[in-house]
PALO-125775 format. One record per atom (N, C-alpha, C): residue number from 1; residue in three letters; x, y, z; atom name. Coordinates in Angstrom, 2 decimals. Last residue first. Example, Ala and Ser with C-alpha at 12.3 -4.5 7.8 and 13.67 -1.06 7.14 Angstrom:
+-----+-----+---------+---------+---------+----+
:   k :   r :    east :   north :      up :  a :
+-----+-----+---------+---------+---------+----+
:   2 : SER :   12.85 :   -2.25 :    7.08 :  N :
:   2 : SER :   13.67 :   -1.06 :    7.14 : CA :
:   2 : SER :   12.90 :    0.03 :    7.87 :  C :
:   1 : ALA :   13.19 :   -5.69 :    7.80 :  N :
:   1 : ALA :   12.30 :   -4.50 :    7.80 : CA :
:   1 : ALA :   13.20 :   -3.30 :    7.80 :  C :
+-----+-----+---------+---------+---------+----+
END
This chain:
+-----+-----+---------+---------+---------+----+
:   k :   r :    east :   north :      up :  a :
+-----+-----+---------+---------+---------+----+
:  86 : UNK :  -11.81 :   38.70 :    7.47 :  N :
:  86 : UNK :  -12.34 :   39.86 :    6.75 : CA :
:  86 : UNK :  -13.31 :   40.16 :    8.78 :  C :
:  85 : UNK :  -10.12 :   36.67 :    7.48 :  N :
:  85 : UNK :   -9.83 :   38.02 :    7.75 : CA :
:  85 : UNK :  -10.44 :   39.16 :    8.26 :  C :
:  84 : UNK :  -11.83 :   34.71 :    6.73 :  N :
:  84 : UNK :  -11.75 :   34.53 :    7.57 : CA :
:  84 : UNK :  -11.06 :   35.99 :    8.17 :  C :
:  83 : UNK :  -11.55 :   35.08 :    3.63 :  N :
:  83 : UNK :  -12.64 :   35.12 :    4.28 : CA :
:  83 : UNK :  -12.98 :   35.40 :    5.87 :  C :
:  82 : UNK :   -8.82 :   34.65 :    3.31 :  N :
:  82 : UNK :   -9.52 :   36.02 :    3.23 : CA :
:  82 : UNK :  -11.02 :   35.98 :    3.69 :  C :
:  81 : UNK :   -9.42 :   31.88 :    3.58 :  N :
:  81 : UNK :   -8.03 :   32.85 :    4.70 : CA :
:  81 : UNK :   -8.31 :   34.34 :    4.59 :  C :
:  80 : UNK :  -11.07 :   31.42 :    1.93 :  N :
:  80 : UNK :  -11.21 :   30.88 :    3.06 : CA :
:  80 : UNK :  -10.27 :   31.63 :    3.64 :  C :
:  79 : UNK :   -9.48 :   31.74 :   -0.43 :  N :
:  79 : UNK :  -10.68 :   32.00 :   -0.18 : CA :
:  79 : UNK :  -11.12 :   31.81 :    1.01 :  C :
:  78 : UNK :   -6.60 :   30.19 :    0.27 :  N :
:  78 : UNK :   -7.07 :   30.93 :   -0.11 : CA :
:  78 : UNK :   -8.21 :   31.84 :    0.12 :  C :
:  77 : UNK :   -8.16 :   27.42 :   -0.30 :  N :
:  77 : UNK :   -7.63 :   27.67 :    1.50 : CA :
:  77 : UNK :   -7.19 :   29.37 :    1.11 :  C :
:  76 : UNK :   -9.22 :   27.31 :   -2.76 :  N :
:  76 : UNK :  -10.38 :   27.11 :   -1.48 : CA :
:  76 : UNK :   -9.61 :   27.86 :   -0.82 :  C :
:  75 : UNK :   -6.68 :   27.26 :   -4.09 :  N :
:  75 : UNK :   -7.64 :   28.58 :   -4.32 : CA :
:  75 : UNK :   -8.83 :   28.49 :   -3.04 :  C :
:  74 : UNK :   -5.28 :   24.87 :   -3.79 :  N :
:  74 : UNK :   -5.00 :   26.29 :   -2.96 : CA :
:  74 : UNK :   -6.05 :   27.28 :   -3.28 :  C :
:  73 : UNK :   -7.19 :   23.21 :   -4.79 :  N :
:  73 : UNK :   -7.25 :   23.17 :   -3.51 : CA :
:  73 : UNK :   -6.78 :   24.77 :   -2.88 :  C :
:  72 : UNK :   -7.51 :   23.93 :   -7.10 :  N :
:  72 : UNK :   -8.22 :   23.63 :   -6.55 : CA :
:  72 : UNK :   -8.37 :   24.03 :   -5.06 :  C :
:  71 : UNK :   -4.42 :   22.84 :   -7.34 :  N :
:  71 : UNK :   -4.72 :   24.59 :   -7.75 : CA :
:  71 : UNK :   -6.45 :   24.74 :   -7.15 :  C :
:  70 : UNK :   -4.56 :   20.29 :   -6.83 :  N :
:  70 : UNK :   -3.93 :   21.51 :   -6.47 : CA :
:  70 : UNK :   -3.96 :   22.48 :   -6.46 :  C :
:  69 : UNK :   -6.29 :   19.72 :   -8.87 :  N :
:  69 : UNK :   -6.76 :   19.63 :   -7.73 : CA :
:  69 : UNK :   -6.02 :   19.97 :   -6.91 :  C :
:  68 : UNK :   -4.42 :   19.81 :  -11.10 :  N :
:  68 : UNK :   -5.96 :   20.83 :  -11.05 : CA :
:  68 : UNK :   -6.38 :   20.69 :   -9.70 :  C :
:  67 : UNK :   -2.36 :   17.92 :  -10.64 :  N :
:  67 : UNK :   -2.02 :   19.38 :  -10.82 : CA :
:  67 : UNK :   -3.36 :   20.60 :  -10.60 :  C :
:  66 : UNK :   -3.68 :   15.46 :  -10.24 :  N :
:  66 : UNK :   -3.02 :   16.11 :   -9.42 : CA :
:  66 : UNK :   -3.19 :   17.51 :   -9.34 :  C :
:  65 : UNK :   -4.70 :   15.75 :  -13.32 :  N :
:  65 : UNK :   -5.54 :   15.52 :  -12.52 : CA :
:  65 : UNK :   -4.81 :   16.32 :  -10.63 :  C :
:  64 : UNK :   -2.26 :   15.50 :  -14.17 :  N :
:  64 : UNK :   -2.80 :   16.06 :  -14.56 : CA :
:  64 : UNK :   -4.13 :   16.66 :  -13.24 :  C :
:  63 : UNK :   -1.54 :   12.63 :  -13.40 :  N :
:  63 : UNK :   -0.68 :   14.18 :  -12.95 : CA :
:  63 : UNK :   -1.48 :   14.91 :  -13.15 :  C :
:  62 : UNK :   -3.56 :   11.28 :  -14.40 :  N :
:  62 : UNK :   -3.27 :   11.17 :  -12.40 : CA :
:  62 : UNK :   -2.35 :   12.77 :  -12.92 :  C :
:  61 : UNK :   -3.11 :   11.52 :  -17.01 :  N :
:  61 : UNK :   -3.86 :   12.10 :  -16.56 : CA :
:  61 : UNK :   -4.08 :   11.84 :  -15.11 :  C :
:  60 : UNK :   -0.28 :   10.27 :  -17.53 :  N :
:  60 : UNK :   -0.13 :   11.86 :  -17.50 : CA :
:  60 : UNK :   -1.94 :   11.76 :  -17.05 :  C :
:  59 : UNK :   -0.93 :    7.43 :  -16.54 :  N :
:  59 : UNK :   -0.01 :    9.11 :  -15.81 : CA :
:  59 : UNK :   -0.35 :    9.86 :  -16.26 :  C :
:  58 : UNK :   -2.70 :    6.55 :  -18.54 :  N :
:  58 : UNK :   -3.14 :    7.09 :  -17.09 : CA :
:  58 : UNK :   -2.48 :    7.59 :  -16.31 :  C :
:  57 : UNK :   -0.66 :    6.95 :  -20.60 :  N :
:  57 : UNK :   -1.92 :    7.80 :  -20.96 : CA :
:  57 : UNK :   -2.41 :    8.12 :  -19.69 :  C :
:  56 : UNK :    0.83 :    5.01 :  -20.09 :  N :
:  56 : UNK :    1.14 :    6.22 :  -20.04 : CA :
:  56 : UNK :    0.44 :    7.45 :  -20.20 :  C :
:  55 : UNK :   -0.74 :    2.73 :  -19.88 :  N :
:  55 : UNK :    0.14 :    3.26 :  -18.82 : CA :
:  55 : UNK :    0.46 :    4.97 :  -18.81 :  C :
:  54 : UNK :   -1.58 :    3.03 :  -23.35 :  N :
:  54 : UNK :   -2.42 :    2.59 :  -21.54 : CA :
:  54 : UNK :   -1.99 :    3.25 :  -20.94 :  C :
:  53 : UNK :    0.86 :    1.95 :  -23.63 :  N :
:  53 : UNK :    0.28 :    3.38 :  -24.47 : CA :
:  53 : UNK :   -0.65 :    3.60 :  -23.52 :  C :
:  52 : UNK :    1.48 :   -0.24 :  -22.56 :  N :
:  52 : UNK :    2.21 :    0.75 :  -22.53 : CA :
:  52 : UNK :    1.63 :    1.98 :  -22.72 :  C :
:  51 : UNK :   -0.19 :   -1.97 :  -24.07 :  N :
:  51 : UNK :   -0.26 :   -1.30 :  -22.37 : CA :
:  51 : UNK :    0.69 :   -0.42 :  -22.18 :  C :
:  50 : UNK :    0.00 :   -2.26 :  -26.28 :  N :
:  50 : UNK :   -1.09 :   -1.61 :  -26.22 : CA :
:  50 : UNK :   -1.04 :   -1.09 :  -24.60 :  C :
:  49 : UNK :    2.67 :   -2.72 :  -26.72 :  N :
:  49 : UNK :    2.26 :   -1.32 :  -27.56 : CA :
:  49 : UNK :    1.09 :   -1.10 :  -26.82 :  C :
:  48 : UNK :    2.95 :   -5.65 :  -25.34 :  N :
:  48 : UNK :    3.76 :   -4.74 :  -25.38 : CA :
:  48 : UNK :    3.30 :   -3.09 :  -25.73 :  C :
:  47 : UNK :    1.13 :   -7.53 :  -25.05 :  N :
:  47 : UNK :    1.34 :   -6.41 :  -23.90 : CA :
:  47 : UNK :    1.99 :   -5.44 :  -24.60 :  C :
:  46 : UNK :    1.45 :   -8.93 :  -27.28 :  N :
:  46 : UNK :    0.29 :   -8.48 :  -26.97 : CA :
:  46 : UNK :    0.34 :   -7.77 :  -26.05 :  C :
:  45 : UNK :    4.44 :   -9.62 :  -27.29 :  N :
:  45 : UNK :    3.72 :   -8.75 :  -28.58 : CA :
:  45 : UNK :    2.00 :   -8.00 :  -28.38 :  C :
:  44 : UNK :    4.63 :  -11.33 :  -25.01 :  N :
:  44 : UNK :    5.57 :   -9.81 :  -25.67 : CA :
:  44 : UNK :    4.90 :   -8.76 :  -26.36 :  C :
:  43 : UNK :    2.63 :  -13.40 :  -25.73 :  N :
:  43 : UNK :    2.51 :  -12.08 :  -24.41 : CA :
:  43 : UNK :    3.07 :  -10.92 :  -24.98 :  C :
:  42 : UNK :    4.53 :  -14.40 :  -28.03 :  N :
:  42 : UNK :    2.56 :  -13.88 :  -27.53 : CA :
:  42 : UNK :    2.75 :  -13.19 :  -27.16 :  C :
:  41 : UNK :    6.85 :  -15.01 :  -26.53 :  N :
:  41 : UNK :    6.67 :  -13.99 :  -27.49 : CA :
:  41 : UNK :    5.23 :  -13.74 :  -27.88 :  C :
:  40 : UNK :    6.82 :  -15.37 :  -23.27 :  N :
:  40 : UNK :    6.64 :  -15.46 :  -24.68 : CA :
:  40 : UNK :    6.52 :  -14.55 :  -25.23 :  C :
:  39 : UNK :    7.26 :  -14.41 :  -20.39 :  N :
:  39 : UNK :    6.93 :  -15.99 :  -20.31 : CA :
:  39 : UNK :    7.06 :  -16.40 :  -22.53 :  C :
:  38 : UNK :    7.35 :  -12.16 :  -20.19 :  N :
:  38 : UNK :    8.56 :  -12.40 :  -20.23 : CA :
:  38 : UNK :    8.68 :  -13.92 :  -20.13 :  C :
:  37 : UNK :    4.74 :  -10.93 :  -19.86 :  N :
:  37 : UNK :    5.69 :  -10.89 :  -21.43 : CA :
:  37 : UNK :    6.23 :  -11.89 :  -21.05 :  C :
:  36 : UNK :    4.00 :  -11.31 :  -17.60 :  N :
:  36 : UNK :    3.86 :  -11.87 :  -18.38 : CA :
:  36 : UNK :    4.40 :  -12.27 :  -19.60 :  C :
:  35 : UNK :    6.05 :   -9.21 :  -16.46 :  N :
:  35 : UNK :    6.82 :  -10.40 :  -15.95 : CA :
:  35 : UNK :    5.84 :  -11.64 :  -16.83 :  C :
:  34 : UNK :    4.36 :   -6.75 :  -17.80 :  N :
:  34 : UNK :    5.84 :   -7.24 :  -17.97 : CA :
:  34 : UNK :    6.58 :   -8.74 :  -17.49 :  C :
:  33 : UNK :    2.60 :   -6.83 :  -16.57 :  N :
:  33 : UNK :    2.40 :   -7.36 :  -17.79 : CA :
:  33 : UNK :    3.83 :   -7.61 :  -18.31 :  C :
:  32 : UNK :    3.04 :   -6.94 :  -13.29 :  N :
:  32 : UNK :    2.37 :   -7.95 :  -13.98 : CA :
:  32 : UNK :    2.68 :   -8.21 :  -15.42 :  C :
:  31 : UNK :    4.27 :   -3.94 :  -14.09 :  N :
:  31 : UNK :    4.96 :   -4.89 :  -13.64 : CA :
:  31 : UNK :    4.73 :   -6.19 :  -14.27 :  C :
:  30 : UNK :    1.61 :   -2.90 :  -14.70 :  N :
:  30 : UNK :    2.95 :   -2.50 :  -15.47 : CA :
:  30 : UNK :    3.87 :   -3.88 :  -15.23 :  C :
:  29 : UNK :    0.29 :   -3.31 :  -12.31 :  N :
:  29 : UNK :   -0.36 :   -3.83 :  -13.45 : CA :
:  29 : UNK :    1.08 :   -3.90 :  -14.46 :  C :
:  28 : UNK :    1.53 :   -1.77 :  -10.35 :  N :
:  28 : UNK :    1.60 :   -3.03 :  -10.40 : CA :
:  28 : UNK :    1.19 :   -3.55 :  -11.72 :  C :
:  27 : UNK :    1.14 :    1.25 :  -11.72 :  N :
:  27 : UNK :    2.81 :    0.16 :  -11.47 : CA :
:  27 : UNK :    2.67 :   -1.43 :  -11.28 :  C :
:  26 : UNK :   -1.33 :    0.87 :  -11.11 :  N :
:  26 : UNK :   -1.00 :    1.18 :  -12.74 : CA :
:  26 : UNK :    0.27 :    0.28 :  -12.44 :  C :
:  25 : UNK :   -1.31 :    1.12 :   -8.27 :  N :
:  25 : UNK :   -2.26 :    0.04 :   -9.25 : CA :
:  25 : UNK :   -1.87 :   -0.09 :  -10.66 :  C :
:  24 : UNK :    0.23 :    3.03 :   -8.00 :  N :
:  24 : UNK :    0.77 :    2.14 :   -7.33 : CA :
:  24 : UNK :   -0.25 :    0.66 :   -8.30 :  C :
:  23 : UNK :   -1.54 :    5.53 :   -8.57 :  N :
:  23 : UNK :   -0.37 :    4.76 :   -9.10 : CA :
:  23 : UNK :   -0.01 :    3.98 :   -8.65 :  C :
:  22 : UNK :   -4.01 :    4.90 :   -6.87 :  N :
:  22 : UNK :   -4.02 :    4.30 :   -8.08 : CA :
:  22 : UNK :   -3.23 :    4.30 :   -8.91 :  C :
:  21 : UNK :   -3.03 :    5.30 :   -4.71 :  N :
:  21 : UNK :   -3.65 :    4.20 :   -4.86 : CA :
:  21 : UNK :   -3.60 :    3.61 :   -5.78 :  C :
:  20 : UNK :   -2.39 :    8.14 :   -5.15 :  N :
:  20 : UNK :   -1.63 :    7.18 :   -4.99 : CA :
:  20 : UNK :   -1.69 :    6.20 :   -4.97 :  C :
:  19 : UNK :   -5.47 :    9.05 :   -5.06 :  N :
:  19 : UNK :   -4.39 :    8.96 :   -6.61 : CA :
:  19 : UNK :   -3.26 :    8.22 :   -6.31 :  C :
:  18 : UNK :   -5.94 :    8.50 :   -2.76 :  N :
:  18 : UNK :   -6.51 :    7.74 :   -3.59 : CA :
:  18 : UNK :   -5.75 :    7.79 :   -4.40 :  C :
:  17 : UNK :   -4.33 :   10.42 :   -1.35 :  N :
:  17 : UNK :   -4.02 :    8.82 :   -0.56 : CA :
:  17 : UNK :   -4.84 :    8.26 :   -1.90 :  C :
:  16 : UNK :   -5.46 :   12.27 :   -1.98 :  N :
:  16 : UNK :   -4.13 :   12.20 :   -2.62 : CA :
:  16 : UNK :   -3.86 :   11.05 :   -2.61 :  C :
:  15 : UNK :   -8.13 :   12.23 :   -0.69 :  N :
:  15 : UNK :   -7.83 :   12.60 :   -2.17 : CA :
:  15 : UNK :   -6.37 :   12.26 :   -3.26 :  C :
:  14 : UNK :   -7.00 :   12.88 :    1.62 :  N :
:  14 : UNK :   -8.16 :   11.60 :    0.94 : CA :
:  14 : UNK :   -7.38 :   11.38 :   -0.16 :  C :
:  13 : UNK :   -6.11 :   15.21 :    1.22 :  N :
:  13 : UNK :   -5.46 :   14.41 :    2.07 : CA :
:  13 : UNK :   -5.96 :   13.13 :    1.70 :  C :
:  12 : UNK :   -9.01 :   16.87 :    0.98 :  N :
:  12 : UNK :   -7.46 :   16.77 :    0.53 : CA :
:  12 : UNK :   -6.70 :   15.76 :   -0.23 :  C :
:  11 : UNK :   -9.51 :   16.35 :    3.71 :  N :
:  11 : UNK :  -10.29 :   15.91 :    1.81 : CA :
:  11 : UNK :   -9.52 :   15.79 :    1.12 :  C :
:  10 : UNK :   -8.83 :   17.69 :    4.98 :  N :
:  10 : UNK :   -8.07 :   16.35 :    5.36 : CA :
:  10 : UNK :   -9.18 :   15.91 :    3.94 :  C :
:   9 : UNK :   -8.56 :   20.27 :    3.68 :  N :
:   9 : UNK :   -7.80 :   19.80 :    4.45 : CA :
:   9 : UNK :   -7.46 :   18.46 :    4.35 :  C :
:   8 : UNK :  -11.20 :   20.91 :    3.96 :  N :
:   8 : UNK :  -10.76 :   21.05 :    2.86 : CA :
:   8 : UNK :   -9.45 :   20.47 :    3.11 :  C :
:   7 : UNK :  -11.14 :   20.67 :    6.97 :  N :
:   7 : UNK :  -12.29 :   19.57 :    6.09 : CA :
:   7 : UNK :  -11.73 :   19.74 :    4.59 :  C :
:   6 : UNK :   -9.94 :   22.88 :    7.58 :  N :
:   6 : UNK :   -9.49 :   21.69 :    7.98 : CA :
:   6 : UNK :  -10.19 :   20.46 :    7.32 :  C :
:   5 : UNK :  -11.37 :   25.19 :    6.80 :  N :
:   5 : UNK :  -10.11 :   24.74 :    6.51 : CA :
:   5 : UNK :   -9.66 :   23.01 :    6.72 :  C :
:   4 : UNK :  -13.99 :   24.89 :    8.42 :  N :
:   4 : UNK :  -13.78 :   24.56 :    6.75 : CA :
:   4 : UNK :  -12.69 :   24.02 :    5.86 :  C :
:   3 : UNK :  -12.74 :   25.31 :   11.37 :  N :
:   3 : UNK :  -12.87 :   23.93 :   10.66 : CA :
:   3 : UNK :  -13.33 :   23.78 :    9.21 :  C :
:   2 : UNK :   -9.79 :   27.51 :   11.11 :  N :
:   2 : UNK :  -11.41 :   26.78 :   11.42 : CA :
:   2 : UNK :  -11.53 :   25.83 :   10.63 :  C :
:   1 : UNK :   -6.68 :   27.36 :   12.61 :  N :
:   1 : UNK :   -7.34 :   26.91 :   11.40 : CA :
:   1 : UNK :   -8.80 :   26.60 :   11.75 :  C :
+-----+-----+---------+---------+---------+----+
END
C-alpha cells in the first residue's frame, strides 16, 4: 500500500472514530433526557416530541453521512489502485 493509500486510510479511520463520537453523544443525551423525564410530567412533556424528533433526525443524517463517505472513500482507494497500476 503507498502512502496516499494509507493517509486516505487512517483519515478514514479518524473520521469514523468521530461519527462514533458523536453517536454515542446523541445516546447519551437520549438517555439524560429520558432519566429527566422520568423526574415529571414537565420534563415528560418537554423532552418528549421535541428530542426525539432531534434524535432521530441526527441518525439518519450520521448514517447518511456514513454512507457518502463510504462511497467517498471507496472511490479514492479505487482511483488510487488504478493509478498505481498503471
Amino acid at each position: 500500500m503507498d502512502k496516499r493509500r494509507k493517509q486516505i486510510v487512517l483519515s478514514y479511520v479518524v473520521f469514523l472514530c468521530v461519527l462514533a463520537l458523536f453517536f454515542f453523544l446523541i445516546v447519551g443525551y437520549a438517555i439524560s433526557q429520558g432519566h429527566i423525564a422520568s423526574y415529571g410530567d414537565f420534563f415528560k412533556r418537554a423532552t418528549d416530541r421535541e428530542e426525539r424528533f432531534w434524535i432521530r433526525m441526527a441518525f439518519v443524517a450520521l448514517g447518511n453521512l456514513f454512507v457518502f463517505s463510504t462511497l467517498i472513500f471507496l472511490g479514492f482507494m479505487l482511483f488510487f489502485k488504478k493509478k498505481n497500476s498503471r
